[in-house]
C-alpha positions as CSV (number, residue, x, y, z in Angstrom):
1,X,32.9,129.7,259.6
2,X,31.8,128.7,256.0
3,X,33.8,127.6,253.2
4,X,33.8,127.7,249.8
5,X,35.6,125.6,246.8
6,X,36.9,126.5,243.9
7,X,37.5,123.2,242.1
8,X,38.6,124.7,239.1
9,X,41.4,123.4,236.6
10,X,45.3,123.1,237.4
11,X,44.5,124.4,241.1
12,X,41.6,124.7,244.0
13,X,41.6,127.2,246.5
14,X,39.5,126.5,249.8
15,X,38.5,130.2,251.6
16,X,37.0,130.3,254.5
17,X,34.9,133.4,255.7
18,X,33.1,134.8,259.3
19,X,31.3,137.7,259.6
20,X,30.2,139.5,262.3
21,X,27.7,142.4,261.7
22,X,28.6,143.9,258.4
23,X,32.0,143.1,259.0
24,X,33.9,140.3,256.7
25,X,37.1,138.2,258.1
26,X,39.1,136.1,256.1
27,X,40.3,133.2,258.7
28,X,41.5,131.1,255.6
29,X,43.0,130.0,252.1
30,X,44.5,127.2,250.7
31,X,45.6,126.3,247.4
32,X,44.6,122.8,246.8
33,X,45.4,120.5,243.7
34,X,43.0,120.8,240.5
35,X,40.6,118.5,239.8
36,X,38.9,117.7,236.3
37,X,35.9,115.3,236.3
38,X,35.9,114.1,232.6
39,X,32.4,113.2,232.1
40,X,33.1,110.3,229.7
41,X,34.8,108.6,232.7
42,X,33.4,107.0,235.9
43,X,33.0,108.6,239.3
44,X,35.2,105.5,241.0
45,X,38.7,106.1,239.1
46,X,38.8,109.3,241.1
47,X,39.3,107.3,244.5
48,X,42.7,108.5,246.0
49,X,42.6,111.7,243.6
50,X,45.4,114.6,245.6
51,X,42.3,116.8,245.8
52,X,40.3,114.1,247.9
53,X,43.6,113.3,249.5
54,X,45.2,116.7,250.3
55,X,41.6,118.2,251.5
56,X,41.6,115.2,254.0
57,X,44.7,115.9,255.7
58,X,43.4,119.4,256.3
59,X,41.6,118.1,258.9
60,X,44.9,117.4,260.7
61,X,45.5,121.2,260.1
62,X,42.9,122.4,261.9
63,X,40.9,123.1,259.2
64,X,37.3,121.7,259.2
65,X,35.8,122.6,255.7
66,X,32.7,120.0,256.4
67,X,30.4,120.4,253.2
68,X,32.0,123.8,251.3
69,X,29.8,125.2,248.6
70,X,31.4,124.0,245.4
71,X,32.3,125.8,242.5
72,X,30.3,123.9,238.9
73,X,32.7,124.4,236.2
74,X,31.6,127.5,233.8
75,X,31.7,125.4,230.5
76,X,28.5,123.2,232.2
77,X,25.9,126.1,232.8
78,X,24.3,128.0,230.1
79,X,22.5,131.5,231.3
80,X,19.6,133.1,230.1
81,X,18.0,136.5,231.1
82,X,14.2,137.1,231.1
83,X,12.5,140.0,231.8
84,X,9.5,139.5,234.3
85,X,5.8,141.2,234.5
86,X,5.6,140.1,238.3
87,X,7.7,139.3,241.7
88,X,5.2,136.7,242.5
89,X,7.7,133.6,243.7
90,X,5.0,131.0,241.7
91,X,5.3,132.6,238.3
92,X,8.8,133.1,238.7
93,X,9.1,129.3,239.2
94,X,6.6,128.6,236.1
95,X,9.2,130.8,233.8
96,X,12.4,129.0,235.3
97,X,10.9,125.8,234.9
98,X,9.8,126.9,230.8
99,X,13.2,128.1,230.5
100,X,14.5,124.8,231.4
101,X,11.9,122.9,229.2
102,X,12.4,125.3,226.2
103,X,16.5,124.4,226.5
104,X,15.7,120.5,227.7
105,X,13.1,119.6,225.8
106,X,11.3,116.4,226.7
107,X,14.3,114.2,226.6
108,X,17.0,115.7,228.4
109,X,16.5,116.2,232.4
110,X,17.9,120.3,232.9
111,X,18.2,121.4,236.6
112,X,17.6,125.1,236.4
113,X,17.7,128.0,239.3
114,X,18.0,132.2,238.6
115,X,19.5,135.3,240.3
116,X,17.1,138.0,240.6
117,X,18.2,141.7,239.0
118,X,17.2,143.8,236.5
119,X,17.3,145.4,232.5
120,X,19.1,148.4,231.6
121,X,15.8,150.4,232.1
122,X,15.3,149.4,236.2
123,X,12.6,146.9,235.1
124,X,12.7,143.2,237.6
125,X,14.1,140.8,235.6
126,X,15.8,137.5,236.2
127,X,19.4,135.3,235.3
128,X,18.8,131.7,234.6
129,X,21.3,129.0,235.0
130,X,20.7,126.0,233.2
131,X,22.6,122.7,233.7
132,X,22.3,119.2,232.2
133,X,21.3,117.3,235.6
134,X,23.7,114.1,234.9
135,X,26.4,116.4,234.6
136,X,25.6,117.9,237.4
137,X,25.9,114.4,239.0
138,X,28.3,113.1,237.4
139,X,30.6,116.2,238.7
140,X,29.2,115.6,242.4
141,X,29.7,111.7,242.2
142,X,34.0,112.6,240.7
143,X,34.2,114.6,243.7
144,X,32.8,112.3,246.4
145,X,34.7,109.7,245.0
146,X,37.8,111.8,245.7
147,X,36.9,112.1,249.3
148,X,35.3,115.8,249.1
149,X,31.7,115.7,250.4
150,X,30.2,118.7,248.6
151,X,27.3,121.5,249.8
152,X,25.4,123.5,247.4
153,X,26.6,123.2,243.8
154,X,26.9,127.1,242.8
155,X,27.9,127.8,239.2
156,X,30.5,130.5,238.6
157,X,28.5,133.6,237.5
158,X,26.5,133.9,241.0
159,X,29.4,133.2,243.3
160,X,31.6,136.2,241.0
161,X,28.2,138.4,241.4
162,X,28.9,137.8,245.3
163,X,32.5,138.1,245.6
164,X,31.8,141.9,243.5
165,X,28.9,142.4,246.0
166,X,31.3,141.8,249.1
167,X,34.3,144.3,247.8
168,X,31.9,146.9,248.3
169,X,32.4,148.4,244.7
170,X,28.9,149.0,244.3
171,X,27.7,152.2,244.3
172,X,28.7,153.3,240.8
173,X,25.6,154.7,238.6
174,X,27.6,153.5,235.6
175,X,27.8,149.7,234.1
176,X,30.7,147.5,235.1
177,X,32.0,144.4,233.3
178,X,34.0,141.7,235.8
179,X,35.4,139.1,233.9
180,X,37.1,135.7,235.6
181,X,39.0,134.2,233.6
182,X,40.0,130.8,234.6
183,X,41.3,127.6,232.9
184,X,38.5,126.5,230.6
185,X,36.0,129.3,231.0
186,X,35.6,132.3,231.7
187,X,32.3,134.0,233.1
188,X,31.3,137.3,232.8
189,X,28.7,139.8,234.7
190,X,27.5,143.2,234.3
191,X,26.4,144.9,237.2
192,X,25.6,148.6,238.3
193,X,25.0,149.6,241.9
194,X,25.4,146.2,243.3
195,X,22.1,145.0,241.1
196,X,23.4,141.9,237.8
197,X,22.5,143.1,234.5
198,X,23.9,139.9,232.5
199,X,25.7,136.6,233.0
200,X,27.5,135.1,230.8
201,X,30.1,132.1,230.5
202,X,32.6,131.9,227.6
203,X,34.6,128.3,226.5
204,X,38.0,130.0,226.9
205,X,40.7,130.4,229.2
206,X,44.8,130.0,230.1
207,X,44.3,126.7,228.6
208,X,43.6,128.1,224.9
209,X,46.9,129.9,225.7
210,X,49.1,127.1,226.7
211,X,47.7,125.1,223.8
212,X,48.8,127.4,221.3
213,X,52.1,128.2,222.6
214,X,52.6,124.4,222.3
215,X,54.4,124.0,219.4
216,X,56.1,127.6,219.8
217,X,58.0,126.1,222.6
218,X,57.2,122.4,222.8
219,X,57.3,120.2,226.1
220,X,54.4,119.2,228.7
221,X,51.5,122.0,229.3
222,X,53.3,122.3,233.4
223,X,56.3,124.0,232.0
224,X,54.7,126.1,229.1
225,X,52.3,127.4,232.0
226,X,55.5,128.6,234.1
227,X,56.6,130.5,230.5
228,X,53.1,132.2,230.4
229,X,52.9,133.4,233.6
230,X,57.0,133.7,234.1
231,X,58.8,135.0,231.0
232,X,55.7,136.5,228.8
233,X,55.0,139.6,228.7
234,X,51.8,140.6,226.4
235,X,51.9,144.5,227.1
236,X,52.3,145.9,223.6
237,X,55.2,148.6,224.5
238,X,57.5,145.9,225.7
239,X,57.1,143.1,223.2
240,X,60.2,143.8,221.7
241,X,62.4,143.5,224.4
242,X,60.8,140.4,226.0
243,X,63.3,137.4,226.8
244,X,61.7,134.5,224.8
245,X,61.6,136.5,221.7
246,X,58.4,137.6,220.0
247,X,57.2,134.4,218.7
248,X,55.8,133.7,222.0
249,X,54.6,136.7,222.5
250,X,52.8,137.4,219.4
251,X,50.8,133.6,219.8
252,X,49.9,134.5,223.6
253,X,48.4,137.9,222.3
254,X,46.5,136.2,219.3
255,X,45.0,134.2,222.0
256,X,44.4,137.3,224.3
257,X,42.9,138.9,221.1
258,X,40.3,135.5,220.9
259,X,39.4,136.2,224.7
260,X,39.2,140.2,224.1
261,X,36.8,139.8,221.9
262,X,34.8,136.8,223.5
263,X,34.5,139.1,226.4
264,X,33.3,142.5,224.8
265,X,31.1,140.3,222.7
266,X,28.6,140.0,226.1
267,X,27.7,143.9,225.7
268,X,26.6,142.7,222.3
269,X,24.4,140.2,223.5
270,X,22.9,142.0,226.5
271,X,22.2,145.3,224.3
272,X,19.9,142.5,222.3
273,X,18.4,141.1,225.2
274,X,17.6,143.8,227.2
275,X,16.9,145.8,223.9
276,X,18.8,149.0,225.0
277,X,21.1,150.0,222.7
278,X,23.0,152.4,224.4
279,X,24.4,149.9,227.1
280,X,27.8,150.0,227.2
281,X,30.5,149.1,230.0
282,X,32.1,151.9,231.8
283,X,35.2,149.8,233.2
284,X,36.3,145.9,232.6
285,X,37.6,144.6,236.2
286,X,39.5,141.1,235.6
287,X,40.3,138.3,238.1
288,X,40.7,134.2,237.9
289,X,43.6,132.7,237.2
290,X,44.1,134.9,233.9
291,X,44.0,137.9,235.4
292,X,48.1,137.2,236.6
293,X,49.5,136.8,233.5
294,X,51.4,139.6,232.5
295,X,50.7,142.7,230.5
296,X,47.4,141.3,229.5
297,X,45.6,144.1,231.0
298,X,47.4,146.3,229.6
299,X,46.9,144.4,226.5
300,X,43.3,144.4,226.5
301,X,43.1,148.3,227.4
302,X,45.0,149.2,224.5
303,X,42.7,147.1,222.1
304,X,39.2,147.3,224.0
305,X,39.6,151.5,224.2
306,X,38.2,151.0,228.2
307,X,39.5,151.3,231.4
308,X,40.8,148.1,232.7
309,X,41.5,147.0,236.1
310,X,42.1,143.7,238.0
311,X,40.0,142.9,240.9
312,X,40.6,142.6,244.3
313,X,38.3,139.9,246.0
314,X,39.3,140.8,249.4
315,X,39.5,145.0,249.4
316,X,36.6,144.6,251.6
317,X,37.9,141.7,253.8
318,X,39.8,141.7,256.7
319,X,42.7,138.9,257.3
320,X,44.8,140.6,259.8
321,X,45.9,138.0,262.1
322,X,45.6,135.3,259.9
323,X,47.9,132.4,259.8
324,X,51.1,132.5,257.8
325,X,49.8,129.8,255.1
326,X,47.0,132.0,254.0
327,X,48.9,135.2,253.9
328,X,51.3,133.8,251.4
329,X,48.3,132.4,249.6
330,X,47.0,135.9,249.3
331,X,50.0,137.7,248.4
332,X,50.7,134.9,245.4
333,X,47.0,134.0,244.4
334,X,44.9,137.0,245.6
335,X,43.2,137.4,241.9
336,X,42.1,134.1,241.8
337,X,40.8,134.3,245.1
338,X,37.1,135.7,243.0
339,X,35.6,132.8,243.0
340,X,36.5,130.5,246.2
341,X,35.1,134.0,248.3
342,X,31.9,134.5,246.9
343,X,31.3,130.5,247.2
344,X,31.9,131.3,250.6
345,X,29.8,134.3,251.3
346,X,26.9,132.2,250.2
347,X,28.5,130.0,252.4
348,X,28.2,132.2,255.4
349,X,24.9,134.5,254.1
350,X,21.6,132.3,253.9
351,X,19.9,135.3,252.9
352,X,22.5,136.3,249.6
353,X,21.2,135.9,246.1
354,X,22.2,132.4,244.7
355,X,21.7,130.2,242.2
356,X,22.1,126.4,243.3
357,X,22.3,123.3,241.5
358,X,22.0,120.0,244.1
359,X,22.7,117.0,243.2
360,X,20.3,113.6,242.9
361,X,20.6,112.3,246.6
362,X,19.4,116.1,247.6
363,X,16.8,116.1,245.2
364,X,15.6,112.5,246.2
365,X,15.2,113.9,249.9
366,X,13.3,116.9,249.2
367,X,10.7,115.6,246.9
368,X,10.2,113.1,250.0
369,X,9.7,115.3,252.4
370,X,7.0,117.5,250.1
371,X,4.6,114.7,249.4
372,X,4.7,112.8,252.7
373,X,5.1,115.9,255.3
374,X,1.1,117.0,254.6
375,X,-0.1,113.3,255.3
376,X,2.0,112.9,258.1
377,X,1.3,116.5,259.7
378,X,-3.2,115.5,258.7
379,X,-2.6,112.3,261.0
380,X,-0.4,113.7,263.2
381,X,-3.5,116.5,263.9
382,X,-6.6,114.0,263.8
383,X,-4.4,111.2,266.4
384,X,-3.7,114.9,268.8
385,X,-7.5,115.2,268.4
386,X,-9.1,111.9,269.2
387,X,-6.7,110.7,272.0
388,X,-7.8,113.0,274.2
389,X,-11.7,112.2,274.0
390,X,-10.9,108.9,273.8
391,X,-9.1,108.8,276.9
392,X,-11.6,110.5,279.1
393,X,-14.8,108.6,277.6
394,X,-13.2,105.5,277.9
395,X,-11.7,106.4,281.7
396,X,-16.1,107.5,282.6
397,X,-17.1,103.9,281.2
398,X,-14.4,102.5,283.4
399,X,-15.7,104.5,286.2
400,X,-19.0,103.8,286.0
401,X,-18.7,100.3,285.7
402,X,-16.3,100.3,288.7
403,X,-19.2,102.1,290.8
404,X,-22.1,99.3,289.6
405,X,-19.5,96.6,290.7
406,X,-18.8,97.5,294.4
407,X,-22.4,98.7,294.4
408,X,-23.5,94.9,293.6
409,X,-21.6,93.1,295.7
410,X,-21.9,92.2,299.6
411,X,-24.6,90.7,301.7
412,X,-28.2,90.0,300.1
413,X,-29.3,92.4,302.8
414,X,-27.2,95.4,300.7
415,X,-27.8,94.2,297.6
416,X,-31.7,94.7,298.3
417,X,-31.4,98.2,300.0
418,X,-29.0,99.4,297.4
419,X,-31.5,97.9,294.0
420,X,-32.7,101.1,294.0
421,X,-29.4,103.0,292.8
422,X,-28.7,100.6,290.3
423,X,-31.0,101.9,287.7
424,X,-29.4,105.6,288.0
425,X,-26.0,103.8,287.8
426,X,-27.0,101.8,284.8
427,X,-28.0,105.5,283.1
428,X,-24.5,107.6,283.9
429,X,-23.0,104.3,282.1
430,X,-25.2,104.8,279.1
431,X,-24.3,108.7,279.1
432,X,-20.6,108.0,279.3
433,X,-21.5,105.8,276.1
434,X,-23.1,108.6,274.6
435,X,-20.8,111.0,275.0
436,X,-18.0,109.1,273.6
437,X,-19.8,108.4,270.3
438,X,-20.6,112.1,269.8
439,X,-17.1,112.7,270.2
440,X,-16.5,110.7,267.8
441,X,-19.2,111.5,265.6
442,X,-17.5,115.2,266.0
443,X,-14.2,114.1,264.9
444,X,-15.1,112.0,262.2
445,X,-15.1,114.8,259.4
446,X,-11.7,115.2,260.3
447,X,-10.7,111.3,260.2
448,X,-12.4,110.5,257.3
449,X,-11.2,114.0,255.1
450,X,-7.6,112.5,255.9
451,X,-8.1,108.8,255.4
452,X,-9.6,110.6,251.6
453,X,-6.6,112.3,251.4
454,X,-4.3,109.6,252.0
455,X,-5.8,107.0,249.6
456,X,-5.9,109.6,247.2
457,X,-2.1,110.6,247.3
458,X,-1.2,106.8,246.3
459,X,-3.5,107.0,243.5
460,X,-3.3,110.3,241.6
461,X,-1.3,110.8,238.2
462,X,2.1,112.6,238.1
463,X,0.7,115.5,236.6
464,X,-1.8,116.5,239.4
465,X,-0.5,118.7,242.4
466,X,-3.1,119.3,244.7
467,X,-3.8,123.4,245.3
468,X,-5.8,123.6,248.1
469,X,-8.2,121.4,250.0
470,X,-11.2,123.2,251.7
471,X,-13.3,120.7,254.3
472,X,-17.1,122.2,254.2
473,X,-20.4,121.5,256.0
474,X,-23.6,121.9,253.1
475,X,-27.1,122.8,255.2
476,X,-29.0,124.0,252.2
477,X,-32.5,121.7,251.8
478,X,-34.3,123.3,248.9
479,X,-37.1,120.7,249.4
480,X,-37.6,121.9,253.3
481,X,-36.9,117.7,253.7
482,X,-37.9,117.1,257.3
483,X,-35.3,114.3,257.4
484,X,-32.6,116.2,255.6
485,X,-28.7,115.8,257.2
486,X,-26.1,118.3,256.5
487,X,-23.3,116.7,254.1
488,X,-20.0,117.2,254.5
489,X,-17.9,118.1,251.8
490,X,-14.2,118.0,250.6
491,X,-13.5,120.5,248.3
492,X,-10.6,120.2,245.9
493,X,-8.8,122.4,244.2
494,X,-5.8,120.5,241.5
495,X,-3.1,121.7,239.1
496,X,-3.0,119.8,236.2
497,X,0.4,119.7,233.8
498,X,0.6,120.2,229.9
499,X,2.6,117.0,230.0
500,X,2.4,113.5,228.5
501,X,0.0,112.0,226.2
502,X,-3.1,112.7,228.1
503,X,-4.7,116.6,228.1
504,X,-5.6,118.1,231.2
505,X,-9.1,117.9,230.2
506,X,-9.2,114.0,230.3
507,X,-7.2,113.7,233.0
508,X,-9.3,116.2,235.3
509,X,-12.1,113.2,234.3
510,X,-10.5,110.8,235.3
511,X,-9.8,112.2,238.8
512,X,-13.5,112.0,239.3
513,X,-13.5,108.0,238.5
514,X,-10.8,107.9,241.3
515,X,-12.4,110.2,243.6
516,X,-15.4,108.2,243.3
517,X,-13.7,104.9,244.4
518,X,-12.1,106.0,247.0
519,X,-12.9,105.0,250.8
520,X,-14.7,107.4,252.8
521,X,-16.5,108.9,249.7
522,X,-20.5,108.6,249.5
523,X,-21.5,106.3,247.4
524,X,-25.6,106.5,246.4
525,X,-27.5,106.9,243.4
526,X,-26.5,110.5,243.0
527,X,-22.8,110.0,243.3
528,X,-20.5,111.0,245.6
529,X,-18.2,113.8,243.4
530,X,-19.5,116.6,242.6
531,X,-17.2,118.2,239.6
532,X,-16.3,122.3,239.6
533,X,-15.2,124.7,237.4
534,X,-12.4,124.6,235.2
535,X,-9.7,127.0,234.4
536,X,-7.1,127.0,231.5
537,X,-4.0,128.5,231.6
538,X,-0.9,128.4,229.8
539,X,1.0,125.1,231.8
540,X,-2.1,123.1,232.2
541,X,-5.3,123.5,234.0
542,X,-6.7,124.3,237.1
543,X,-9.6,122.4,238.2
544,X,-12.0,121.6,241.2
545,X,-13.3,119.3,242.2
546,X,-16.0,118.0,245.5
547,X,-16.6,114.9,247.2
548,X,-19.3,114.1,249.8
549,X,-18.1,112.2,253.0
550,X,-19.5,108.8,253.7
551,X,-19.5,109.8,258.1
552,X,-21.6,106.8,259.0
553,X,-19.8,104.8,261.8
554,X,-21.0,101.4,260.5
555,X,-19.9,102.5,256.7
556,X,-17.0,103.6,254.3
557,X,-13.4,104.2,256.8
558,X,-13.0,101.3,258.9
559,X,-12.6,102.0,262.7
């Protein structure tokens, strides 16, 4: 069972989900206390925070949430949509990572991830999410602190896109606004036939309404949100005859106006983007915390001109059986439940579309593993290699030499009828000998190309990736040289990065200096690198070049 966390505001809810085939089961849901990491604060003041405290004792409960995808607040991640030529996973990667450069710039450090979908006219395109990474951070630091490990860092837009993919509203031809509206944001999709259009996330939610009925009915924010979601009542028909009088009434719907319009603005801004000016949303579907206060659907049908509904997360779920906990959590919260179930169907589907921010210890790990996993695999290949050889050539010298020694021993008598043999002896030993040096002489292509490649990964610049590396034999003799040797090659291919002071151009030069230099390349009069054609492209340049192996046993590696 996977879970997902909705760390959101006044409140958290913890869902978990199973599946089983195509068939969803909701086995839990918990409302859990809010948590707010203020970013001008450190991670350690949220030790012994209720969140951390309360999602602890769960465990006493029976309920083992582990690492539950995590909810990033909405006001954090910034979305753009970009149409793509190609579903080629590198240039995908190249425009996510210009994206996050264009918004970044060279100072700021933006983590960046999309959600594949497509334009109003059927063409690919893709949803990036853009976050600040110390925020990012700083938000996964607050909540370890607290005493909630985190998994994936999901911001709100993909897990609503899964929660509407999961309620199995997706077969409708026309275009369809959902809108959560929680505390401090609010984020917004269009989709048609289960495929996102648009993301967006707005700065407002029930906290814009409880600060302006502040000084209509005074008090802390706890008791003005019981009023709002208790005594209000926004539907236009009824204003008049609502309890607290139409003061209160009349600032909550100003605010309601605010979000109206805040929410209708995204057809504006996807009509721009995808330039197709006859998108338009069929039906607004509304869920979060927002979505409960009352009349404001009504509300925003009579003043957007559309239908309006609210969303059910789980009209596609199954929690029959369930214990009594979660039952009366979905009966009282079963709006809100949008995000918290879509966290954990990416929880629970590996394979769902997502967009995933992870935090610095994750990120750590994973550029780790990519550098050192090739070295270690090359060595890994050339030990599996020569042991073997090894091992035999060095178990015939043993042999042989055993043979010679009981062969030369005993009376003088033996010794003189057996001085015949020893010369045939002496010759398997010097076979044996043989034998293992051509071994080695057939392995060393492979020993040296990965001593190259190891030297060569401590000394190359930040801004080189290595493409491909191609290990060659060269037999071509021009001159018909009677003494000519074959040369082995190494053959590289390298990406070089627009970035920094240095172009790709002098860089690519310098690689040749270090190429040079490094142990197991020839080093004669001619020169060991041999430099290749060059390629540029819009990020940087793609270049080749080819050094010639130094496979004398006496020279270049050590043995």
């Amino acid at each position: 069972m996977a879970y997902g966390l909705d760390v959101e505001g006044s409140l958290s809810i913890l869902v978990g989900l199973t599946r089983k085939g195509g068939a969803w089961r909701l086995k839990k849901a918990v409302v859990l206390p809010g948590f707010h990491a203020d970013p001008d604060q450190k991670p350690e003041i949220y030790h012994g925070a209720p969140l951390g405290t309360t999602f602890a004792a769960l465990k006493n409960m029976g309920v083992k949430a582990g690492r539950p995808v995590t909810l990033v607040p909405g006001k954090d991640v910034y979305y753009r949509f970009v149409v793509t030529a190609t579903a080629n996973p590198k240039m995908i990667e190249q425009q996510v990572r210009m994206e996050a450069e264009e918004i970044g710039g060279e100072d700021a450090s933006i983590l960046a991830d999309f959600i594949s979908g497509a334009d109003f006219d059927y063409s690919p395109a893709i949803h990036v999410a853009l976050a600040r990474e110390e925020v990012v951070d700083h938000y996964a630091n607050s909540l370890a602190a607290a005493g909630v490990e985190t998994g994936p860092l999901v911001p709100g837009c993909a897990a609503l896109y899964q929660a509407y993919r999961v309620s199995g509203d997706t077969e409708s031809e026309h275009v369809q606004m959902y809108a959560n509206i929680g505390d401090e944001s609010t984020d917004v999709i269009l989709v048609r036939e289960g495929v996102l259009l648009y993301s967006r996330s707005i700065g407002i939610g029930v906290d814009d309404f409880i600060t302006r009925l502040l000084p209509e009915y005074g008090g802390d924010r706890d008791a003005i949100r019981q009023v709002l979601f208790t005594q209000l009542d926004l539907r236009p028909s009824v204003a008049a005859d609502n309890l607290s009088g139409d003061r209160g009434v009349e600032a909550a719907q100003e605010v309601a106006s605010r979000v109206f319009q805040q929410i209708t603005s995204t057809i504006m801004l996807a009509k721009g983007a995808m330039k197709a000016p006859k998108l338009d949303a069929r039906k607004i579907v509304l869920c979060g915390q927002g979505a409960a206060i009352p009349g404001l659907r009504e509300l925003m049908m009579n003043r957007v001109r559309k239908t309006v509904e609210v969303f059910d997360p789980l009209r596609n779920i199954e929690f029959e059986g369930a214990d009594q906990r979660t039952e009366e959590t979905v009966q009282s919260y079963r709006p809100a439940l949008a995000l918290a179930v879509g966290l954990a169907v990416l929880g629970t589907d590996l394979k769902a579309e997502r967009a995933t921010f992870e935090p610095a210890g994750v990120r750590r790990r994973r550029e780790f593993l990519h550098k050192s996993l090739f070295l270690y695999l090359a060595a890994a290949l050339v030990i599996a290699l020569v042991l073997p050889s090894y091992i035999l050539s060095r178990r015939s010298l043993d042999e042989a030499e055993e043979t010679l020694l009981v062969r030369q021993q005993g009376p003088i008598g033996r010794y003189v009828a057996a001085s015949n043999e020893i010369a045939g002896h002496e010759a398997a030993q010097t076979r044996s000998e043989e034998r293992f040096v051509a071994s080695e002489l057939a392995l060393m292509p492979g020993r040296v190309s990965t001593e190259v490649l190891t030297e060569f990964s401590k000394r190359r610049p930040d801004t080189v990736r290595i493409s491909s590396v191609e290990l060659l034999t060269d037999t071509n003799n021009p001159t018909n040289d009677k003494n000519f040797k074959p040369r082995t090659l190494l053959k590289f291919t390298f990406f070089i990065e627009k970035r920094g002071g240095k172009s790709p151009i002098a860089v690519n030069n310098d690689l040749r200096d270090i190429l040079s230099n490094l142990p197991g390349v020839l080093k004669d009069a001619e020169g060991g690198v041999i430099p290749g054609p060059q390629q540029d492209i819009d990020t940087g340049l793609m270049a080749t070049q080819t050094v010639v192996l130094d496979l004398d046993l006496g020279q270049g590696v050590e043995k």
